[in-house]
C-alpha positions as CSV (number, residue, x, y, z in Angstrom):
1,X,-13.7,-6.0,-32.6
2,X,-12.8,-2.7,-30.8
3,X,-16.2,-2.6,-29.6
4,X,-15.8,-6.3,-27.6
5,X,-11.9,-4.9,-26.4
6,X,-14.3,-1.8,-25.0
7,X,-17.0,-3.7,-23.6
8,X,-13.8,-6.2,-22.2
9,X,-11.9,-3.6,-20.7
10,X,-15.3,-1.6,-18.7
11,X,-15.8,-4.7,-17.4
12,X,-12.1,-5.5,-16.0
13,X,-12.0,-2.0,-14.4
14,X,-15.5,-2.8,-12.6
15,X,-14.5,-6.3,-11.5
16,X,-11.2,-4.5,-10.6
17,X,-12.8,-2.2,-8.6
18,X,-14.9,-4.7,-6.7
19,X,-11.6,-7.1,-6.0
20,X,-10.9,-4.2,-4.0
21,X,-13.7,-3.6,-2.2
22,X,-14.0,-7.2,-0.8
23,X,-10.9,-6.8,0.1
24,X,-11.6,-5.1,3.2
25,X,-8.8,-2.7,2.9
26,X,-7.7,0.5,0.7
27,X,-4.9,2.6,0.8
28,X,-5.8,6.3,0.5
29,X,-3.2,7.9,-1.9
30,X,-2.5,6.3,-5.2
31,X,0.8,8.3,-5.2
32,X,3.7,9.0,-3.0
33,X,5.8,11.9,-4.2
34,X,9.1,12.5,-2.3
35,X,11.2,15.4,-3.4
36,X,14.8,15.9,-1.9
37,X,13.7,18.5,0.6
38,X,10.8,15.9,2.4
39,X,13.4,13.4,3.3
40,X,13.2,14.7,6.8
41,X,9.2,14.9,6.9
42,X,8.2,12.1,5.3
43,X,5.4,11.3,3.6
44,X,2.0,10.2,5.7
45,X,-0.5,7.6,3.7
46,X,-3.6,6.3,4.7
47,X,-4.9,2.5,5.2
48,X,-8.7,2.3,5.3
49,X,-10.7,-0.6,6.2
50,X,-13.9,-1.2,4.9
51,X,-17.0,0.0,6.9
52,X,-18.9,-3.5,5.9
53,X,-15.7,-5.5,7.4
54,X,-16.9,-7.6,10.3
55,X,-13.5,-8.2,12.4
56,X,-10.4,-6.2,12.6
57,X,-7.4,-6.6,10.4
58,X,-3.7,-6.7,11.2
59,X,-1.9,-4.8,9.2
60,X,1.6,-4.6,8.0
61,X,3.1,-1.9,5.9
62,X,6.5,-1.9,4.2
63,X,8.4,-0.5,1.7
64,X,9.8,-2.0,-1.7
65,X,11.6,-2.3,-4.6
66,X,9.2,-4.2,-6.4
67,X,5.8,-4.6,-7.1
68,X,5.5,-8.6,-5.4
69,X,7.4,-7.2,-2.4
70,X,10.2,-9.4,-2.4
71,X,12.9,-6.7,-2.2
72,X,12.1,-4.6,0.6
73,X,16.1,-3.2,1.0
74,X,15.1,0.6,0.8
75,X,16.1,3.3,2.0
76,X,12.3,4.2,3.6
77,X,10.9,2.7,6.5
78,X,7.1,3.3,7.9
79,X,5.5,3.5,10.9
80,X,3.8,2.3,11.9
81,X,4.8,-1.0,10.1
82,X,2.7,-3.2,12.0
83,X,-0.8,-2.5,13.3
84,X,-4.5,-2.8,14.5
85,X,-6.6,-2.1,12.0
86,X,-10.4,-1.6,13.6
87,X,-13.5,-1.9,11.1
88,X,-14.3,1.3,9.5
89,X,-10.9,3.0,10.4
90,X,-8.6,5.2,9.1
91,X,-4.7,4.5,10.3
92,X,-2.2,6.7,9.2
93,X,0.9,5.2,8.1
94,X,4.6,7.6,8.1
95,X,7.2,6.8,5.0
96,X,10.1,8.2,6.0
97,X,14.0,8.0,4.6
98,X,16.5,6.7,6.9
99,X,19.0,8.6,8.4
100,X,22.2,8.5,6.6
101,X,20.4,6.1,3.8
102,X,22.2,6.8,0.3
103,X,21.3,4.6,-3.0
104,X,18.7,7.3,-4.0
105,X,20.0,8.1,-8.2
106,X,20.0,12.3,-8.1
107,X,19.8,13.0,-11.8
108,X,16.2,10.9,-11.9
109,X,13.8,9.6,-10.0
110,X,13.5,7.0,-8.2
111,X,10.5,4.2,-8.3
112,X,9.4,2.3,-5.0
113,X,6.4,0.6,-3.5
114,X,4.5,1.0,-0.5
115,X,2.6,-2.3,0.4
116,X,-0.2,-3.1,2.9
117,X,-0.8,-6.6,3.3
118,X,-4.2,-7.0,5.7
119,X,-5.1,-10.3,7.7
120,X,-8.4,-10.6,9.4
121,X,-8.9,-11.6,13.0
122,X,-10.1,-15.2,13.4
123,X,-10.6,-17.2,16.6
124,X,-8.9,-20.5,17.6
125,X,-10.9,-23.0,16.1
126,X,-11.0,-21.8,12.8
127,X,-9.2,-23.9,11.1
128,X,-9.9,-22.8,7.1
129,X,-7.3,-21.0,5.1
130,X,-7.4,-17.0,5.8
131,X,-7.8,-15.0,2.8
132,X,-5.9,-11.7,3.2
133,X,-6.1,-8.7,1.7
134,X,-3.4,-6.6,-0.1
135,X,-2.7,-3.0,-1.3
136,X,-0.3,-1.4,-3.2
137,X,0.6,2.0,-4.6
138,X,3.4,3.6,-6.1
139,X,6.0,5.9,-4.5
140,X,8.6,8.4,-6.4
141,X,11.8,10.0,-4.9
142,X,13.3,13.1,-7.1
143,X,15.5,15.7,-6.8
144,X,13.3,18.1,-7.8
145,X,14.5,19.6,-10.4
């Protein structure tokens, strides 16, 4: 039995893996660490397409509360937050706090998401569903202490 849960969870981490590679995109960081003294910096993250993609993808990057994306009220923004994503490209992509933004808990951390959701270029006539692809990776904001 723990030889077939072994076997079962190599294979979901390969199948994983490739998900992501057809995909098209990847996001370059599979953390974001804030402390208190980067609020002014920010944080930079990259968004990587694929070098076998065959079109360019536009790109949007936000921010959340949650994993689906639904609650993107944070105090972060990026910027980019909407771009041109060329086949075989890097973009960099800037998670900074808002000025003046408060909400941030001081005696933890704090957990957030940053999302890249990528659609391909497709001409006028196409006229099948787009399949899109989609990132995401964590982000922590602490005090550090």
């Amino acid at each position: 039995m723990k030889t077939f849960q072994h076997v079962t969870f190599v294979l979901l981490l390969i199948f994983a893996g490739m998900a992501s590679a057809f995909a098209g995109i990847s996001i370059d960081s599979s953390r974001i660490i804030f402390q208190s003294s980067d609020d002014a910096r920010g944080r930079s993250v990259g968004v990587t397409s694929s070098v076998s993609s065959v079109a360019p993808y536009l790109v949007r990057a936000q921010v959340s509360r949650d994993i689906e994306g639904n609650n993107v009220q944070t105090p972060f923004i990026t910027t980019p937050s909407l771009f041109r994503l060329e086949p075989g490209s890097t973009n960099q992509v800037l998670v900074v706090k808002k000025p003046g933004a408060d909400g941030l808990a001081t005696d933890r951390e704090s957990l957030f998401y940053f999302r890249s959701v990528a659609m391909p270029a497709g001409g006028k006539a196409e006229r099948f569903p787009v399949i899109r692809g989609r990132g995401v990776t964590s982000g922590f904001h602490g005090n550090g202490s």
